[in-house]
C-alpha angles and dihedrals in degrees: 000000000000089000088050088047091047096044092049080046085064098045096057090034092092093047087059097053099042090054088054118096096242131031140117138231136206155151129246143201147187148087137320132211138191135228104189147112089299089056121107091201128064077232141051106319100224098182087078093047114156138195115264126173122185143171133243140206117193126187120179122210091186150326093307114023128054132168118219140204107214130189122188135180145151135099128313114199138180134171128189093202084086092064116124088191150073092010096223091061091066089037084051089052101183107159124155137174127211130199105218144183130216138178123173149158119250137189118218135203128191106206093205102030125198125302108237132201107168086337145328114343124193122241143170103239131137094243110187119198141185126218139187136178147116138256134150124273120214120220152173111172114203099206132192111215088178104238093206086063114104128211119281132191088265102049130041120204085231093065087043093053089053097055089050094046091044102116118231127306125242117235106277137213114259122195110221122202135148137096148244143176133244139212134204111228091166145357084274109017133084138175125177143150126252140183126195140179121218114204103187129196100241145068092214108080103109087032087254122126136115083034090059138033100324120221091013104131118226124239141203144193135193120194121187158119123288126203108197135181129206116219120193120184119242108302104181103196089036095239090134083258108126108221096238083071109023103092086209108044092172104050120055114236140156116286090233080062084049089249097313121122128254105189091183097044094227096133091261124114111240084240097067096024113110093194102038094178105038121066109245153142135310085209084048089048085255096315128115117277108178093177098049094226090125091254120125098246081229084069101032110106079190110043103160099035116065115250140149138272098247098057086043095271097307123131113276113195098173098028098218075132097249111116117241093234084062101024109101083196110048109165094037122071112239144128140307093217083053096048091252105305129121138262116207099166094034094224094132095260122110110244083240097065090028107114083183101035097165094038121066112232145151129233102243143174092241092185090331126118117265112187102185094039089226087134099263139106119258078222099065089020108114097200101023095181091058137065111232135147119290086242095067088051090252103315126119125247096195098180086042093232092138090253113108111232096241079058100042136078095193099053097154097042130053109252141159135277094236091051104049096252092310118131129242100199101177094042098229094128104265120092115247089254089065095034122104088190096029089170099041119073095253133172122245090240083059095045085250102309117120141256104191095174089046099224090135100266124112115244093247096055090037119108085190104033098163093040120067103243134160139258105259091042089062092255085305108121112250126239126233135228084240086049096056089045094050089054097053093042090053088045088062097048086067111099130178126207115275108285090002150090102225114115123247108246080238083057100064097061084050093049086045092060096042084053085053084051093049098038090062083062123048098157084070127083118205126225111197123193132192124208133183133206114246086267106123135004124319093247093040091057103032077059103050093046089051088057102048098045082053092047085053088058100050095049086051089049081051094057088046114262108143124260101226090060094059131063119161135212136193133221111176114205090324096109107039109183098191128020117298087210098078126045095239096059090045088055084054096055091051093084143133114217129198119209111192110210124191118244102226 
């Protein structure tokens, strides 16, 4: 039963890789060879070697492990006519050769793995890797006993006679392990060598048993070369996500966001980010909260004191939701349209002005004069001439801010108590007549504009506004003399293969560093030239400096410095920096410098 369960294991094997998102496939061949009762040798016996082919199925579940679904067939062979010892063994001459048939499961694993940055990349890298695993090979050996042969003192013809009249063999379990190494030759092509050792399960391979060594199990190897192709689904913006799982197909991001952006880098997707560009706060929707109280500081009246969301983000020591900086009543629930004092009677008159707080009541003429007829004595009206709620104590609030208009600045525009009626639009504490930048989150030292990288300098003077400067930069950050070395140490440690403008594997780590360089100043474009030794002809080598300095560039490009800040030139062997006579200095000439250049 288990044999049956393993063998239907390898028949739907292959339908589970290929429904997975990532995975290769490919095709192999070499040469076997067979370690038996017809080997002279107590290992492979590499003087029959035959011809075998085979197909492989590889799935990766990540950088490091990978199943695989592997055919194998071809011819196994051995002859005991080669032998040099005992005698006998080469008089007896048996040999025989088998086609055979295996499938099996196997488990990888890539010693080095795949370097990953928001993904799989491809590289060019000799990977080695190990395996190991188990199938079923198939087999019918076709065997010589050599029927000219007489018996000797070893061998009976009885025991003879019984090998030749065994009936068939089922197909066995083989055991598969070995390793091998891969190279990319291309994003989606891969060739490689393996070798791997097969173990099987039976004595009866090369149809030689009871006239040999009984009960010794046979074993063979294959050794050759594989030619692989990896094959992705459709993955629209190109960030390694398939689209059937990346939740913005259009848009690259990082896997851990399921595929969509995050500009800020804060761990929330841009989507539901409602500060896209400035590192935040789930709590905040992705904004800053200072003060931790779940309120946008752009909307916290309070940024830097806990509150809650209800007063804007103010402290609220009796909740009735007016902030205590405006609450005339803090320690005594009330309402906002009463400036936060309490009601008891619900007449419309706060208890504190309320001669007759338990007891609802108007403020009427009651005989008086009232000269409005707004209901109220001229007597207790505060603005007897005009109509106005009996909450306001007569007097109008045109723009309903809760400020009488006698009382408010602002009349004719909603505004705030602490600021006499007058609105403060952007929320950052100073009312829009004071506010250089009334619609943009500001601080007061900068008459309400912004400084979002915080050097002291104002957005709107800042040449860097996003990157802390100084002064006398104009808000950009300055570059040091150590800076500019660095760069052009690091530009000399890139090398190309020999002719040619394709970076060196030990370059890219080198290219990576000079992009972290870049990428701390961006008010600084970056000329890059390429130069040669004498080696060679002018053209040749004015063209093949041109072409490095330009694949420099685009790998740059590739770690995200912006294009419009590169441009490359060659110059050939035209600016030697060393001798051309010895091969050190030559080394020295074959070089990619980096000239930083400021912007304004």
């Amino acid at each position: 039963m288990k044999r049956i369960g393993f063998f239907w294991l390898l028949v739907a094997a292959p339908v589970f890789l290929f429904s997975q998102a990532t995975w290769e496939i490919g095709l192999s061949g070499g040469v076997t060879a067979y370690a038996g009762d017809l080997n002279e040798k107590q290992y492979f016996d590499y003087n029959t070697t035959k011809f075998a082919y085979g197909l492989l199925v590889r799935r990766h579940f990540g950088p490091v492990l990978a199943a695989r679904f592997n055919y194998l067939g071809g011819k196994i062979a051995g002859d005991e006519s080669i032998f040099s010892e005992p005698y006998w063994r080469s008089e007896r001459a048996f040999k025989f050769s088998t086609d055979f048939h295996e499938a099996g499961l196997l488990l990888e694993w890539d010693i080095f793995g795949y370097r990953r940055r928001n993904g799989w990349r491809f590289r060019k890298i000799f990977a080695p890797y190990v395996f190991a695993g188990a199938g079923y090979t198939f087999f019918k050996p076709q065997t010589d006993y050599n029927d000219a042969f007489q018996e000797n003192p070893s061998v009976s013809a009885d025991r003879i006679l019984a090998d030749k009249n065994a009936p068939a063999d089922p197909p066995t379990l083989v055991l598969n392990f070995g390793g091998g190494f891969k190279w990319d030759i291309g994003r989606y092509w891969l060739i490689g060598f393996e070798l791997g050792l097969r173990p099987t399960f039976t004595d009866r391979l090369d149809g030689v048993s009871v006239s040999g060594i009984a009960d010794k199990r046979d074993w063979y190897a294959f050794a050759g070369i594989t030619l692989t192709h990896r094959i992705r689904e459709v993955d629209s913006d190109r960030d390694w996500i398939p689209n059937r799982r990346d939740k913005c197909p259009l848009s690259p991001g990082p896997r851990k966001l399921k595929g969509c952006p995050d500009a800020d880098g804060d761990g929330i997707t841009d989507t539901e980010d409602d500060c896209p560009e400035v590192p935040g706060v789930l709590s905040a929707r992705g904004c800053p909260d200072a003060d931790g109280d779940t309120v946008q500081d752009s909307f916290d009246l309070c940024p830097e004191v806990v509150g809650s969301v209800a007063a804007c983000g103010c402290p609220d020591a009796d909740g009735d939701r007016v902030p205590d900086i405006e609450d005339k009543c803090p320690e005594e629930a009330g309402f906002h349209h009463l400036d936060g004092c309490p009601d008891r009677d619900g007449d419309g008159i706060a208890d504190r002005l309320d001669h007759c707080p338990d007891a609802g009541g108007l403020i009427t003429p009651d005989g008086c004069s009232d000269a409005d007829a707004d209901g109220i004595a001229d007597s207790a009206d505060g603005c007897p001439d005009q109509k106005g709620p009996i909450q306001h104590l007569g007097c109008p609030d045109t723009d309903a801010d809760g400020i009488p208009d006698v009382a408010d600045k602002c009349p004719t525009v909603q505004g705030l108590f602490v600021f006499e009626g007058c609105p403060d639009t952007d929320g950052d504490g100073m009312q829009d007549s004071e506010d250089k930048c009334p619609k943009v989150h500001g601080l007061a030292k900068f008459q309400g504009c912004p400084d979002t990288d915080g050097d002291g300098l104002e957005d709107s003077e800042d040449r860097c506004p996003r990157a802390p400067g100084t002064l006398a930069n104009k808000g950009c950050p300055e570059i040091k003399k150590e800076t500019k070395k660095l760069l052009n140490t690091e530009g000399k440690k890139i090398q190309f293969e020999t002719g040619s403008d394709v970076l060196l594997a030990e370059s890219i780590p080198v290219v990576q560093r000079v992009a972290e360089i870049l990428q701390d100043f961006p008010n600084y474009r970056v000329i890059i030239s390429g130069h040669t030794d004498s080696q060679g002809g002018a053209k040749k080598n004015q063209a093949l400096s041109d072409r490095r300095a330009k694949r420099c560039v685009e790998k740059l490009v590739e770690l995200g410095v912006d294009a419009e800040r590169l441009s490359a030139k060659g110059y050939g062997k035209s600016k030697p920096v060393a001798s051309n006579k010895t091969a050190k200095g030559r080394a020295q000439n074959r070089r990619v410098e980096f000239e930083l250049v400021r912007m304004f």
